[in-house]
C-alpha positions as CSV (number, residue, x, y, z in Angstrom):
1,X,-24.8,66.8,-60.8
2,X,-24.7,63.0,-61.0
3,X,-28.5,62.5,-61.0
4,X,-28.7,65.3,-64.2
5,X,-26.0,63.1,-66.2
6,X,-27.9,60.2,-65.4
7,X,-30.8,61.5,-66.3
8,X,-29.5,63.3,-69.3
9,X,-28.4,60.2,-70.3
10,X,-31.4,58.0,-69.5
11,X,-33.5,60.4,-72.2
12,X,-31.4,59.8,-75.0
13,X,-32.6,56.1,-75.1
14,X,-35.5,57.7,-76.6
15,X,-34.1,59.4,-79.6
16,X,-33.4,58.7,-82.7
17,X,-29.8,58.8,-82.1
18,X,-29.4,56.2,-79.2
19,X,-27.8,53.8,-81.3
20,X,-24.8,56.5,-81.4
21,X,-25.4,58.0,-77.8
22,X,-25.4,54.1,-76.4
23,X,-21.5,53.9,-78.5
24,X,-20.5,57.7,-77.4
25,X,-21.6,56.4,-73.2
26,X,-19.6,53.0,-74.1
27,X,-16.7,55.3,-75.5
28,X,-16.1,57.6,-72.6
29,X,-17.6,55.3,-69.6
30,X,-14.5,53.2,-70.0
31,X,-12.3,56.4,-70.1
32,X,-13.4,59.0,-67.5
33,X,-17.6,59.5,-67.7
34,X,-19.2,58.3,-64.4
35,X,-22.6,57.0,-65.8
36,X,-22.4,53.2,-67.5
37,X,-24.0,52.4,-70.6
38,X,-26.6,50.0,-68.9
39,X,-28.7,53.1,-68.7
40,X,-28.9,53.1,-72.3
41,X,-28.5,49.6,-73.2
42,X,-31.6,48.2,-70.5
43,X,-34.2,50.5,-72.3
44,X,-32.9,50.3,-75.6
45,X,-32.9,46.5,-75.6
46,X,-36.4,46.4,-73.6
47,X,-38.1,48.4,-76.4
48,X,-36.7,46.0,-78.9
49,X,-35.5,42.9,-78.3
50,X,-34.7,41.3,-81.3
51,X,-31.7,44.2,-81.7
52,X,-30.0,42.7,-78.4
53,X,-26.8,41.2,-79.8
54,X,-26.1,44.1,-82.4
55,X,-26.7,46.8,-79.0
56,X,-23.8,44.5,-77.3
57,X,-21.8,44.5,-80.1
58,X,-21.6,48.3,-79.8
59,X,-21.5,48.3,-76.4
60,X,-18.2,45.7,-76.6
61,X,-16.6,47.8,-79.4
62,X,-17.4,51.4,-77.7
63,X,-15.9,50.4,-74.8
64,X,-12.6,48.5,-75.7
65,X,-11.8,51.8,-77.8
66,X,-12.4,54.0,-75.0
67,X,-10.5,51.6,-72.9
68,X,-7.8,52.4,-75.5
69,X,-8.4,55.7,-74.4
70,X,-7.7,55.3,-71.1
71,X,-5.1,53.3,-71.5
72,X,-3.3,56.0,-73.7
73,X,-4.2,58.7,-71.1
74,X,-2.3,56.1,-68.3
75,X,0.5,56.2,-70.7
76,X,1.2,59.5,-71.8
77,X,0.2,61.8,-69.2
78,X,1.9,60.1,-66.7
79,X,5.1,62.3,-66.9
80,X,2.5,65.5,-66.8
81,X,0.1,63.7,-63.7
82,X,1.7,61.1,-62.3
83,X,5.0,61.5,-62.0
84,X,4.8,64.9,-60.1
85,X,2.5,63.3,-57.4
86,X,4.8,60.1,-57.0
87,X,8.1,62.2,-56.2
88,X,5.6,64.3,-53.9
89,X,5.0,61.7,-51.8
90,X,8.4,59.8,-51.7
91,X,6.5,56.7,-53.3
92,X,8.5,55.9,-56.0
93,X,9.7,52.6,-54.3
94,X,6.0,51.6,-53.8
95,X,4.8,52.6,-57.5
96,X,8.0,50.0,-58.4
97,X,6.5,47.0,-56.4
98,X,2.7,48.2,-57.5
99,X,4.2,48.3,-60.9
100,X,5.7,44.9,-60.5
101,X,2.8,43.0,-59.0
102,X,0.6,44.7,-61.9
103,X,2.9,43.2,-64.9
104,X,2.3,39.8,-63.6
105,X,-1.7,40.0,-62.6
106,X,-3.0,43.0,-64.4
107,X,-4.8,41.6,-67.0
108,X,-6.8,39.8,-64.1
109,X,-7.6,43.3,-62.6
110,X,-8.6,44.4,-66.0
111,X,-10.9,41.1,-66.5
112,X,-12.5,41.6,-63.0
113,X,-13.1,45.5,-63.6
114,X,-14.0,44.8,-67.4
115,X,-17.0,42.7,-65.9
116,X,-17.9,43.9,-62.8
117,X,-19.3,47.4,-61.8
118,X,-16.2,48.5,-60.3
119,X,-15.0,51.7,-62.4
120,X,-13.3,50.1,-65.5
121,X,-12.1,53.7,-66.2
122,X,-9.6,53.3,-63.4
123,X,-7.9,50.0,-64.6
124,X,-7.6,51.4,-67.9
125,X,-5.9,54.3,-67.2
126,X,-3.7,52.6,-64.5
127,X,-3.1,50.2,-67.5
128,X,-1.7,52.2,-69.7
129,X,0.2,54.2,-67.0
130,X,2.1,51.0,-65.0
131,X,2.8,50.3,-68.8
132,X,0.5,46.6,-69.0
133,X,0.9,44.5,-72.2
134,X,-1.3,46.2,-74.2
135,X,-2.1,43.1,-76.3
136,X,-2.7,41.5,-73.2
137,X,-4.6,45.0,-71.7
138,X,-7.0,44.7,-75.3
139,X,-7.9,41.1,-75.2
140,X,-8.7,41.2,-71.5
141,X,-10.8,44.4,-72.2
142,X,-12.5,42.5,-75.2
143,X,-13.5,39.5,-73.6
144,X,-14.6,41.3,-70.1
145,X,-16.6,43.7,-72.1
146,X,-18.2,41.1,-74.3
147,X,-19.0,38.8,-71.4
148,X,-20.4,41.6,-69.4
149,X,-22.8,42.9,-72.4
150,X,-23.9,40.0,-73.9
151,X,-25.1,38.7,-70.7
152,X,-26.8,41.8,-69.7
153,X,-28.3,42.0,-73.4
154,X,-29.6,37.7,-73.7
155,X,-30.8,37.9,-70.3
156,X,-33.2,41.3,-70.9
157,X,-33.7,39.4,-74.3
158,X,-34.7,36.6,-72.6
159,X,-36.5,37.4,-69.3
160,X,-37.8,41.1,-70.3
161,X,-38.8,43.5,-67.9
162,X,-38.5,41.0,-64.8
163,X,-34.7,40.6,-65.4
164,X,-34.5,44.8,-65.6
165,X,-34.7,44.9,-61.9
166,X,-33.2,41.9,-61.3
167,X,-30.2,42.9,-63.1
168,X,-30.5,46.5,-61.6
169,X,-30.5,45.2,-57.9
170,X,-27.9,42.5,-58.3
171,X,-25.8,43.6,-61.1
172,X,-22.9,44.1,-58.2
173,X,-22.7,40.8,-56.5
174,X,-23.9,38.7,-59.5
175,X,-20.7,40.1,-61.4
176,X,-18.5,39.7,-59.0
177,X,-19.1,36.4,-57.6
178,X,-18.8,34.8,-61.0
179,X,-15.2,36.6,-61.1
180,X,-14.3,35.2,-57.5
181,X,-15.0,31.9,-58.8
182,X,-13.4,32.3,-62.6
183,X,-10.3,33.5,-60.6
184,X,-10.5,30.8,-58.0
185,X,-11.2,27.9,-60.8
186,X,-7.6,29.1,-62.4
187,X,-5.7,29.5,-59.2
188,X,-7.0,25.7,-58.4
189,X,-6.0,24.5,-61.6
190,X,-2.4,26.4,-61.3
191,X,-1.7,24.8,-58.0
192,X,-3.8,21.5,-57.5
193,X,-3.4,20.4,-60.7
């Protein structure tokens, strides 16, 4: 089922409507669809370069409102979902301290998910349902998201087809080594300096 949503997916690069197909993936990737919007984006910006920034400015802004989204389902189903689940398990105590440690560092889980491959859907949802800033939650989301598509977008720009598998490969451990060490320039600066 996953390889026909990708490849559903993949074909509507081609049509005449990928412009709004490449917003509607950004929309509900960052709320609960399984397929990113790099399987759009890659072709789209490939076949024309010179359209790279205005594909990651859709990208950015489909994907922080379907954050919003998912922030909003973390919030108010919680009492529906969550809640059940937590009393189930006797976990209440543990959602408390999770809940705790989130309020304080959250908006670095949201930066490292809003980059990296790891499903942003999940932080966004969790967001809105430990009850993050949600200033905090949207800036986070828009600067993660922006970083993470306007890279993707300059580099195919710049490099073409090369950078397509490149980017394909390496996306993974590219993304997150450059959050290991934005994380690890703050800590140092918090505590060495």
């Amino acid at each position: 089922m996953l390889r026909r949503l990708y490849d559903w997916t993949m074909s509507l690069a081609a049509t005449r409507h990928a412009e709004r197909a490449l917003a509607g993936v950004s929309f509900v990737e960052s709320s609960f669809f399984p397929i990113p919007p790099d399987v759009l984006l890659i072709p789209m910006v490939l076949s024309d370069r010179s359209k790279w920034i205005r594909y990651a400015v859709i990208c950015t802004v489909a994907s922080v409102l379907g954050a919003m989204l998912g922030y909003a389902i973390g919030a108010f189903l919680f009492d529906l979902i969550g809640q059940p689940i937590l009393e189930l398990y006797n976990a209440q105590d543990s959602f408390a301290r999770i809940q705790a440690w989130y309020d304080t560092w959250g908006g670095w889980g949201v930066l490292f998910a809003a980059i990296t491959p790891f499903p942003y859907k999940v932080l966004t949802i969790f967001s809105g349902f430990t009850g993050l800033d949600l200033v905090t939650f949207v800036v986070v989301s828009i600067i993660g998201r922006g970083f993470r598509f306007f890279l993707v977008t300059w580099l195919l720009n710049r490099f073409g087809e090369p950078i397509r598998t490149f980017i394909e490969r390496h996306l993974g451990l590219l993304f997150t080594v450059f959050m290991v060490l934005l994380v690890g320039g703050f800590v140092a600066i918090r505590y060495v300096f």
